[in-house]
Structures are given as structure tokens and as C-alpha cells.
Residue, then its C-alpha position, 0 to 999 in steps of 0.5 A: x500500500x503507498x503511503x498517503x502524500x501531503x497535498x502540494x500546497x502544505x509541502x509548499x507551506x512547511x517548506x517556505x516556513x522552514x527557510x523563513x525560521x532560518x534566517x535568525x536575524x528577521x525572525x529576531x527584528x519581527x519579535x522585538x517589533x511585536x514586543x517594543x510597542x506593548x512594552x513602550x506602551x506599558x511604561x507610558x502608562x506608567x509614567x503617567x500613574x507616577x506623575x498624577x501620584x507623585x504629590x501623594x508620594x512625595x508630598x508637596x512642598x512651598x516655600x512662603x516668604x512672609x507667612x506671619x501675614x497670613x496665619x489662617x491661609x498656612x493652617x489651611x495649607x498644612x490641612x492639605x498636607x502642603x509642607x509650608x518652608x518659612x523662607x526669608x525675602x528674596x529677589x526674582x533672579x533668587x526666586x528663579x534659582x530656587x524654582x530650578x533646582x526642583x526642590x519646591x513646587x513654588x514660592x509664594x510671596x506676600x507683600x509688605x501691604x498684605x496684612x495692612x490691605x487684608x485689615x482694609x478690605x483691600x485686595x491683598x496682593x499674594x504672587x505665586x511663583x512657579x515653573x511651568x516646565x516642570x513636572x508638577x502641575x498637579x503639585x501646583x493645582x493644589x496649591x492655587x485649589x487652597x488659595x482659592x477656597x482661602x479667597x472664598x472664605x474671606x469673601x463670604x466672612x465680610x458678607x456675614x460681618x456685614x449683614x449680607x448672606x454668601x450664597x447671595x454671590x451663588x444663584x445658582x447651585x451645580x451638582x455634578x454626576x459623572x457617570x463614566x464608569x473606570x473602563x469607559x474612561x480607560x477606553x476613551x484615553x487608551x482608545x487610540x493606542x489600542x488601535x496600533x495593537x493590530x499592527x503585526x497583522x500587516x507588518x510580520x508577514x511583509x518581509x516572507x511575502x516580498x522574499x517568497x513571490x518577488x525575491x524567488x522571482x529574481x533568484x530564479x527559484x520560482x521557475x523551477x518551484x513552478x515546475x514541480x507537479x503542483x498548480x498554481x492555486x497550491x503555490x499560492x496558497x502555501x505562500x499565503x498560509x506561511x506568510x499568514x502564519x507568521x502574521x497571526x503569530x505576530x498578532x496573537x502575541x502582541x495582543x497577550x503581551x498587551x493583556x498582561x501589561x494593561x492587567x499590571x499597570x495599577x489603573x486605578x491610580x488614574x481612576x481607570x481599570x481594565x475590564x478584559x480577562x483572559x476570554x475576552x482576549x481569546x475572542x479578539x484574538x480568534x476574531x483577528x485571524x482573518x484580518x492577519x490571513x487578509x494582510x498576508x493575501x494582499x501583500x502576496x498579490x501585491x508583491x506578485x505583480x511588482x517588477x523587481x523586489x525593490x519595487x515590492x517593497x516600496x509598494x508594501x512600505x505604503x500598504x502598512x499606511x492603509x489600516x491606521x487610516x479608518x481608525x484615524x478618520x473616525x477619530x478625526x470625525x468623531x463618529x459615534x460607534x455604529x454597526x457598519x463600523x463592524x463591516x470594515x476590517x481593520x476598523x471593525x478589530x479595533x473598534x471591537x476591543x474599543x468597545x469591549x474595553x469599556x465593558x459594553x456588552x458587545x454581543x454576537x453580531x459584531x463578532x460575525x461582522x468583524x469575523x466575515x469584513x475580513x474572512x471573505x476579502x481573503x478568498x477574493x485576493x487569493x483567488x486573484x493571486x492564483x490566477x496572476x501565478x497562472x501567467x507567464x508575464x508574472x514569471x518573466x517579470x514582464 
């Protein structure tokens, strides 16, 4: 009895996988390009939660020249716990020297008048000195939130003292309710840099697709692959699976990477959480392998009808444009989420794992929808690509 054969286009598949694994150096460039962006995206993050906590952490701390003027705002600004540094009076080039070295978050200087016009019911002049390059706005904020509720306090005691009630200044009273939950909040900040994550979809499969259609081509390896009893749907098709193996490998990973970064990141500092679990993520990633198979169709066709595998380059360097342009559009529009948004690949992976991030229940449609925009586009390109392998111009790069 003969032993079973493999079909041609899985011989075709294993074997163009097996020569791209070789080569070491872009398989190394592939995983550091698929690592680098959920990496450098977990230290922003990070960095942004290390800025809003760090009056938390540190403390803030103001130097006050003439803060026996003013007993009742520094009680105040202790209450906060603004450590206050009695310092003695200083010009503005020495104030600008004190602002630099980053010890402060600012100098406030009372004026010699200061209790004379407070005695007067005069304005009494306080000057809030700061750097505005330096990282601690929020440090600061805090600082002028005192001043102004101690400036609201004075105001409303001389209308008491004069018979006059404080909430004669405030006709009306706003309430405020934010209903915005910490995922959807997460969402709205981290929207856009979840869209980039699809990114390796269109990126990990270029450099196989160039080498094994227009780089066989000029080697003249291709002629006599073309020789072998397989046809020309088999060729393509192993070309494709191998090209979109390494697409979907790519994908997959950044998006697990950036699951467990966003799970480790302390969002919450920020008034913010991630809502997905491991499932969640299962989905989106099962929901994305059309789009990564469609990235590698199109790179394959189009690779197969440029002339020269420079020239297949330049034109695939361009098609890694063409998947940010939807989520740019959308978001330079600002159009609400809407269901055709589901019908567009690309678009509809990111606007998936948008929604899902803010904890929506999504539902099953979407996941179709986005499952099919990109599922069906791919047997249309391969199809193209089998019939342009049929032709003998191709071949001879005519």
C-alpha cells in the first residue's frame, strides 16, 4: 500500500516556513517589533500613574516668604498636607534659582501691604511663583485649589460681618454626576493606542511575502518551484498560509503581551481599570485571524505583480499606511460607534476591543461582522493571486 502524500500546497507551506525560521536575524527584528510597542506602551502608562501620584508620594512642598501675614491661609495649607518652608525675602533672579533646582513646587510671596490691605478690605496682593516646565502641575493645582477656597472664605466672612448672606454671590447651585464608569474612561484615553495593537497583522508577514513571490522571482527559484507537479492555486496558497502564519503569530502575541501589561499597570491610580480577562482576549484574538490571513493575501498579490523586489517593497512600505487610516478618520470625525463600523476590517478589530474595553456588552453580531469584513476579502485576493501565478508575464517579470 503507498503511503498517503501531503497535498502540494502544505509541502509548499512547511517548506517556505522552514527557510523563513532560518534566517535568525528577521525572525529576531519581527519579535522585538511585536514586543517594543506593548512594552513602550506599558511604561507610558506608567509614567503617567507616577506623575498624577507623585504629590501623594512625595508630598508637596512651598516655600512662603512672609507667612506671619497670613496665619489662617498656612493652617489651611498644612490641612492639605502642603509642607509650608518659612523662607526669608528674596529677589526674582533668587526666586528663579530656587524654582530650578526642583526642590519646591513654588514660592509664594506676600507683600509688605498684605496684612495692612487684608485689615482694609483691600485686595491683598499674594504672587505665586512657579515653573511651568516642570513636572508638577498637579503639585501646583493644589496649591492655587487652597488659595482659592482661602479667597472664598474671606469673601463670604465680610458678607456675614456685614449683614449680607454668601450664597447671595451663588444663584445658582451645580451638582455634578459623572457617570463614566473606570473602563469607559480607560477606553476613551487608551482608545487610540489600542488601535496600533493590530499592527503585526500587516507588518510580520511583509518581509516572507516580498522574499517568497518577488525575491524567488529574481533568484530564479520560482521557475523551477513552478515546475514541480503542483498548480498554481497550491503555490499560492502555501505562500499565503506561511506568510499568514507568521502574521497571526505576530498578532496573537502582541495582543497577550498587551493583556498582561494593561492587567499590571495599577489603573486605578488614574481612576481607570481594565475590564478584559483572559476570554475576552481569546475572542479578539480568534476574531483577528482573518484580518492577519487578509494582510498576508494582499501583500502576496501585491508583491506578485511588482517588477523587481525593490519595487515590492516600496509598494508594501505604503500598504502598512492603509489600516491606521479608518481608525484615524473616525477619530478625526468623531463618529459615534455604529454597526457598519463592524463591516470594515481593520476598523471593525479595533473598534471591537474599543468597545469591549469599556465593558459594553458587545454581543454576537459584531463578532460575525468583524469575523466575515475580513474572512471573505481573503478568498477574493487569493483567488486573484492564483490566477496572476497562472501567467507567464508574472514569471518573466514582464
Amino acid at each position: 500500500m503507498k503511503p498517503r502524500l501531503k497535498p502540494a500546497f502544505l509541502t509548499i507551506f512547511i517548506k517556505e516556513l522552514r527557510e523563513t525560521l532560518r534566517e535568525k536575524r528577521t525572525v529576531g527584528l519581527l519579535v522585538l517589533v511585536t514586543l517594543m510597542y506593548p512594552v513602550m506602551f506599558g511604561i507610558l502608562m506608567q509614567q503617567l500613574i507616577d506623575r498624577a501620584t507623585r504629590s501623594e508620594r512625595e508630598g508637596v512642598e512651598l516655600a512662603v516668604i512672609g507667612p506671619g501675614k497670613a496665619p489662617t491661609l498656612m493652617a489651611q495649607l498644612k490641612q492639605k498636607n502642603i509642607t509650608v518652608r518659612d523662607t526669608a525675602p528674596m529677589d526674582e533672579p533668587a526666586i528663579e534659582a530656587l524654582l530650578q533646582k526642583g526642590k519646591v513646587v513654588g514660592v509664594l510671596r506676600l507683600s509688605d501691604k498684605f496684612a495692612e490691605n487684608y485689615t482694609a478690605m483691600r485686595p491683598a496682593r499674594i504672587e505665586l511663583w512657579y515653573d511651568s516646565a516642570a513636572e508638577k502641575g498637579a503639585q501646583r493645582r493644589e496649591v492655587e485649589d487652597v488659595l482659592q477656597a482661602y479667597s472664598s472664605n474671606v469673601a463670604s466672612a465680610r458678607l456675614l460681618a456685614h449683614g449680607v448672606s454668601p450664597a447671595t454671590l451663588a444663584p445658582i447651585e451645580v451638582q455634578r454626576y459623572d457617570t463614566g464608569t473606570n473602563a469607559s474612561r480607560s477606553a476613551g484615553l487608551i482608545g487610540g493606542m489600542l488601535s496600533m495593537l493590530f499592527f503585526p497583522a500587516f507588518f510580520c508577514g511583509m518581509s516572507a511575502a516580498v522574499d517568497s513571490t518577488a525575491g524567488e522571482r529574481e533568484r530564479r527559484s520560482l521557475e523551477v518551484l513552478m515546475a514541480q507537479p503542483a498548480r498554481a492555486w497550491e503555490i499560492v496558497t502555501g505562500k499565503w498560509l506561511m506568510a499568514g502564519t507568521l502574521a497571526v503569530a505576530g498578532l496573537t502575541l502582541e495582543l497577550i503581551l498587551a493583556h498582561v501589561v494593561l492587567s499590571w499597570i495599577p489603573l486605578e491610580e488614574l481612576g481607570m481599570s481594565w475590564s478584559l480577562n483572559w476570554f475576552d482576549v481569546t475572542l479578539v484574538c480568534i476574531v483577528a485571524v482573518p484580518l492577519a490571513l487578509l494582510a498576508a493575501a494582499l501583500q502576496i498579490a501585491l508583491a506578485m505583480n511588482a517588477k523587481s523586489f525593490k519595487e515590492a517593497q516600496s509598494v508594501l512600505s505604503i500598504v502598512l499606511l492603509l489600516p491606521m487610516l479608518p481608525g484615524v478618520v473616525v477619530s478625526m470625525m468623531e463618529l459615534k460607534t455604529s454597526l457598519w463600523m463592524y463591516a470594515v476590517p481593520m476598523l471593525s478589530n479595533q473598534t471591537l476591543l474599543r468597545e469591549m474595553s469599556k465593558g459594553v456588552e458587545v454581543g454576537a453580531l459584531p463578532f460575525l461582522l468583524t469575523f466575515i469584513s475580513a474572512a471573505l476579502p481573503v478568498l477574493v485576493v487569493v483567488a486573484f493571486a492564483s490566477w496572476r501565478m497562472k501567467s507567464e508575464r508574472y514569471v518573466l517579470a514582464v
